[in-house]
N, C-alpha and C positions, 0 to 999 in steps of 0.2 A: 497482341499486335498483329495487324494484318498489311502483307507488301501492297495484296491489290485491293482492300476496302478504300476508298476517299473519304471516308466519315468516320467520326466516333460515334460508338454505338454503345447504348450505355442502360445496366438495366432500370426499371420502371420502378415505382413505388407499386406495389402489390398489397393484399390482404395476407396472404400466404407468407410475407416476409416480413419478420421482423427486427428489433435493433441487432441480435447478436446474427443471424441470417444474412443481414443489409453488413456489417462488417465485413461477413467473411468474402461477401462479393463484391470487397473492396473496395467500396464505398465509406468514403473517408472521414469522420468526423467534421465537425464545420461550426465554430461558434460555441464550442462545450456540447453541441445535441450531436447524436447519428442519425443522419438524413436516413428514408428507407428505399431511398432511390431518387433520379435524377428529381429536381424542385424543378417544375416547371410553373411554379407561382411565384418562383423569382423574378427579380424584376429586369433580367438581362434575356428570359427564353420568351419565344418570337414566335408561337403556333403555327404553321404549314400545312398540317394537314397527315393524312392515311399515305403512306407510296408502299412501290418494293422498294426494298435492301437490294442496296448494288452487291450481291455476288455472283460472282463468277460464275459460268453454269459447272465447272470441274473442280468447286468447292463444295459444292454441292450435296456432297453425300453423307456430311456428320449431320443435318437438322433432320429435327422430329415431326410432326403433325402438329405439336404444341405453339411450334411459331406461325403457322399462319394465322392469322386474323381474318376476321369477319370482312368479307367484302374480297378475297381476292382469290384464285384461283386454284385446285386444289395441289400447285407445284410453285406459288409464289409466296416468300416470305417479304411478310410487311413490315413497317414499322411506324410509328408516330415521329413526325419528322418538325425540329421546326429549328429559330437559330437563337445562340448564346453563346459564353466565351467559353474558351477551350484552353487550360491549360495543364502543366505540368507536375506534378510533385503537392507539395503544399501551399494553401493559398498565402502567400502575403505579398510583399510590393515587391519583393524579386523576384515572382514568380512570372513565368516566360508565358507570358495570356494572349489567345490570339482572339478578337473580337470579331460578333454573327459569324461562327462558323457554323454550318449544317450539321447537325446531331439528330441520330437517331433513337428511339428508347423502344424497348423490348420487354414483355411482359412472358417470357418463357423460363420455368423451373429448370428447363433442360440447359438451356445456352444460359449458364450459372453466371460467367462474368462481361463485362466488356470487351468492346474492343476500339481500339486506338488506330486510324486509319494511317498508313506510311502512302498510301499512293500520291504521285504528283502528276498534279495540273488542277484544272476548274472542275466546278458539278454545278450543275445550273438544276432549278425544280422550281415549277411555280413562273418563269422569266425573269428570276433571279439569278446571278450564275456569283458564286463566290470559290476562291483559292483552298484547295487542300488543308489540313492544317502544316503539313512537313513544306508545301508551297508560299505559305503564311509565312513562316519562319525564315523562309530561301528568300524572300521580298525585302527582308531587314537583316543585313551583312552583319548587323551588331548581335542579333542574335546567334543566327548558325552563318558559316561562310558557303553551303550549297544548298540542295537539295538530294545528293550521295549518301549513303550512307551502309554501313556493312557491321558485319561481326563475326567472328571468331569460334568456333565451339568447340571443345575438346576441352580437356584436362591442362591445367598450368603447369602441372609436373612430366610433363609428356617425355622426357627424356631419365625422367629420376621418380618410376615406380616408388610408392610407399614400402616401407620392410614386410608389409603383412604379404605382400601379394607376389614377393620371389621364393 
């Protein structure tokens, strides 16, 4: 998960990767098969075309040489960009689906898994401008009640060490 990406970014179908490969990068079963990465022969993704990857320039420093693509500069990462639904957990009719949202796909060995964008507001590409997915969500009260969201880190036993460690 990423606070300041607006998109999910999600990796490609590859040569290089296969079913037990495409599992471990989390890419979820779907219909008894293991997809080898995002299906954009489905009939819900929407081609757009080559761009950059919105990051941040001060996130900048874990990618490799591996994610630039053909066509962009030797400090820009790109990615095949286009739109489809976006949701959460496992597919079925409860599952919280946000529709044409902007997804990214990435073809790099090194940036192993996805990622899941938290930023809120629009991203427009093309003269298209669509909501976030956490924005998505914040549009429909039924689903989430904002756009907030936080969390915790630490040890749940924080006051009551394990025996092993006194």
């Amino acid at each position: 998960m990423s606070t300041s990406l607006p998109i999910a970014l999600v990796p490609a179908q590859t040569e290089w990767c296969d079913e037990a490969c495409a599992k471990s990068r989390g890419i979820m079963s779907f219909n008894g098969r293991q997809p080898l990465g995002l299906d954009v022969e489905s009939e819900s993704w929407e081609e757009a075309g080559v761009f950059n990857l919105p990051f941040s320039s001060d996130s900048m420093h874990w990618w490799s040489q591996s994610l630039l693509l053909p066509g962009g500069s030797n400090s820009t990462v790109r990615g095949d960009w286009g739109l489809t639904n976006v949701g959460l957990g496992l597919a079925s009719k409860q599952s919280i689906t946000i529709t044409e949202q902007f997804v990214a796909r990435h073809y790099s060995e090194d940036f192993f898994l996805g990622y899941l964008g938290l930023s809120v507001g629009d991203i427009s590409l093309n003269g298209a401008t669509r909501p976030t997915y956490l924005s998505g969500l914040a549009k429909n009260p039924v689903t989430i009640p904002s756009s907030a969201y936080g969390f915790t880190a630490g040890a749940s036993y924080s006051k009551s060490y394990p025996q092993s460690w006194q």
